[in-house]
C-alpha positions as CSV (number, residue, x, y, z in Angstrom):
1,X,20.1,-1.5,44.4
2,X,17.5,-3.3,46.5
3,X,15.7,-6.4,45.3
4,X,12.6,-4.5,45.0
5,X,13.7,-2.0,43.3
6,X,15.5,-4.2,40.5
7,X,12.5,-6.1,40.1
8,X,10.2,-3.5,39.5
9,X,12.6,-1.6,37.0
10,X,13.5,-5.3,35.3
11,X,9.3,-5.5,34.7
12,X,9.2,-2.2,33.4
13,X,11.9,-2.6,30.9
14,X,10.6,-6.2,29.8
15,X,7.4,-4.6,29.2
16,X,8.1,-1.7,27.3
17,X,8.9,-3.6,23.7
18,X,5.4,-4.5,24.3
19,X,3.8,-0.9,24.5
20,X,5.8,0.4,21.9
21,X,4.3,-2.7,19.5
22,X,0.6,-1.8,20.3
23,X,1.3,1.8,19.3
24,X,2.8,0.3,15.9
25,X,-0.5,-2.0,15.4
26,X,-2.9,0.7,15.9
27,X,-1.1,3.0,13.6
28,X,-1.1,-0.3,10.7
29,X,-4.6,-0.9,11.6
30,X,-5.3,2.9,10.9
31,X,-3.1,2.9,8.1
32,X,-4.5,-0.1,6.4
33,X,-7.5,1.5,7.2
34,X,-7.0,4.8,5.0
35,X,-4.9,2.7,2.2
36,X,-7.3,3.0,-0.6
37,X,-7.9,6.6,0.0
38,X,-4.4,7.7,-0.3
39,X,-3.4,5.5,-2.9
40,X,-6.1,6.7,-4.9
41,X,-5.5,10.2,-4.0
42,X,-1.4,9.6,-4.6
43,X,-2.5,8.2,-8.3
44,X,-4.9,10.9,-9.4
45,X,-1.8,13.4,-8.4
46,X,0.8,11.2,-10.1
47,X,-1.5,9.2,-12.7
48,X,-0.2,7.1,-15.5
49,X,1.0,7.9,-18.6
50,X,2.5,11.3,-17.6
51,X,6.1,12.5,-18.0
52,X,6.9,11.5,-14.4
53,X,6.4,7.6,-13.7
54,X,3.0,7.4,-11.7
55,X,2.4,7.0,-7.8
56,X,1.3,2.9,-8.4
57,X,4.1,2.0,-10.6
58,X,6.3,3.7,-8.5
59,X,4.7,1.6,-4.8
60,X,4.7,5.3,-3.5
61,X,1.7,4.0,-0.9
62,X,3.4,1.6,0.7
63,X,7.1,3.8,0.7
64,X,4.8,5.7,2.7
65,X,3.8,3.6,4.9
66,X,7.6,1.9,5.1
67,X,8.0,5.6,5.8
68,X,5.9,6.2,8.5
69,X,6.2,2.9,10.5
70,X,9.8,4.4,11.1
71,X,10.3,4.7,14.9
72,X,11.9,8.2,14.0
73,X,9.0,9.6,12.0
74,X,6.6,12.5,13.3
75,X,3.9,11.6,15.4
76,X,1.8,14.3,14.4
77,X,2.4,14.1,10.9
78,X,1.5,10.4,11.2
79,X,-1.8,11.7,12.7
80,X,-2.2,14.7,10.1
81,X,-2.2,11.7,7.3
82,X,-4.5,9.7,8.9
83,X,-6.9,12.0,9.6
84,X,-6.9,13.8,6.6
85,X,-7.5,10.7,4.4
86,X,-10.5,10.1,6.9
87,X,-11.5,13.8,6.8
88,X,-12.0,13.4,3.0
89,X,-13.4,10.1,3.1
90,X,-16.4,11.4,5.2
91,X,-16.7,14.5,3.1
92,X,-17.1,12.4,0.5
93,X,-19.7,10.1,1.8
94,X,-17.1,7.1,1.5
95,X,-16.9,6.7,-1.7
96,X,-13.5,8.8,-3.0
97,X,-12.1,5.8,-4.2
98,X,-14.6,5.0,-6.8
99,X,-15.4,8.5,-8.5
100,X,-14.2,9.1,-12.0
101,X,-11.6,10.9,-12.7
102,X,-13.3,14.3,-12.9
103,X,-14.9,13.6,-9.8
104,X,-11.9,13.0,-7.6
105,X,-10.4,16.0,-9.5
106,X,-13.7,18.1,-8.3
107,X,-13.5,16.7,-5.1
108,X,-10.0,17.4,-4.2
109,X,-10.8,21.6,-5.6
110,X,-12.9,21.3,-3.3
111,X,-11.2,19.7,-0.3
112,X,-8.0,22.0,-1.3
113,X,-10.2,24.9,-0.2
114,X,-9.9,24.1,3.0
115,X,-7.1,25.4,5.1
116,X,-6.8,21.8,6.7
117,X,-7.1,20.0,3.1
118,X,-4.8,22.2,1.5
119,X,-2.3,21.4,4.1
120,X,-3.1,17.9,3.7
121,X,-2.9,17.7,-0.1
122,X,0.2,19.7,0.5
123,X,2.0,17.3,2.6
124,X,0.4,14.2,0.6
125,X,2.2,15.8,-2.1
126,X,5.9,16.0,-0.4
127,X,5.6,12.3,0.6
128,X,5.0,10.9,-2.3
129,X,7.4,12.9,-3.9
130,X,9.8,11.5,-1.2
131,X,9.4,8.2,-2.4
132,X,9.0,9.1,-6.5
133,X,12.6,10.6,-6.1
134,X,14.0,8.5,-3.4
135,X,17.0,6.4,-3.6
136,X,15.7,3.2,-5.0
137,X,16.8,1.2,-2.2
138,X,13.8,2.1,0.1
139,X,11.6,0.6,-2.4
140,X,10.1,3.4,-4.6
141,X,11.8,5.5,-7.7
142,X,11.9,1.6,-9.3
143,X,15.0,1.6,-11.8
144,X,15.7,5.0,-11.1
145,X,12.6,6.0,-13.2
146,X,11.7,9.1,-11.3
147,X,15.4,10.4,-11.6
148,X,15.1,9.6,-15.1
149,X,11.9,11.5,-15.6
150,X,14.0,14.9,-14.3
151,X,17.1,14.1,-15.7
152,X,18.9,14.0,-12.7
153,X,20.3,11.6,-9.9
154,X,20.2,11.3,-6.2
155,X,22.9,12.1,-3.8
156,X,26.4,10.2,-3.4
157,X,27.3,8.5,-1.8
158,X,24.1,6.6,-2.4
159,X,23.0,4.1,0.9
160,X,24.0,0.5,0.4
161,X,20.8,-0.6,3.2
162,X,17.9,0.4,4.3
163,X,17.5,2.5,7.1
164,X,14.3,0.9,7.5
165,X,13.9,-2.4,9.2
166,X,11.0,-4.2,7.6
């Protein structure tokens, strides 16, 4: 291999740890961004004091983003989330994540309408199951409550680390 050659391939690969962290701190940016949105949107679908434990006790927002962060995870689906949340942020005139109950309930009728907020709630709705019936390892179903709540138990043999890197 010529000089110039390995040179320009060794700048390339010394760079590219660096593109892929920018892409990671624009998605937290975006994600920390939306955060109160989908946490309250993830509570009012999984609220306290129902038979299943409830998306805050369970930390079901930030097994998503855990989740998502995840070099391996959809880019598109990251996107979809993202914009979603946003979507029904502006419908809402910003202020989803103080309406009562009933409102937010209204709200996301309304919203589910939609064929792009019914795919939304839809895939809201899978995540956060993900993490209410996860392995507890990765940081949600917290003492195996949401295994509990169904009387049931995950698969074996169970993962003694995280996939996840945090």
């Amino acid at each position: 291999m010529k000089r110039r050659k390995f040179l320009i391939l060794g700048s390339v690969l010394g760079l590219s740890p660096y593109l892929q962290a920018k892409e990671t701190s624009d998605f937290e940016k975006e994600f920390r961004d939306i955060e109160p949105t989908l946490s309250a949107v993830q509570e009012h679908l999984f609220p306290e004091g129902s038979k299943l434990p409830s998306a805050k006790s369970m930390k079901v927002t930030q097994f998503l983003f855990e989740t998502m962060m995840h070099k391996s995870f959809d880019k598109d689906i990251k996107a979809f989330v993202i914009e979603g949340a946003k979507e029904l942020e502006k419908r809402e005139k910003g202020r989803f994540t103080s309406m009562t109950e009933q409102e937010k309930e209204k709200a996301l009728r309304v919203y589910e309408e939609t064929n792009y907020g019914r795919n939304w709630l839809s895939r809201i709705m899978t995540l956060t199951m993900e993490g209410l019936f996860s392995d507890p390892i990765y940081g949600s179903n917290i003492k195996e409550a949401g295994w509990q709540a169904i009387s049931s138990y995950g698969g074996f043999p169970r993962p003694k680390t995280r996939y996840i890197e945090l």
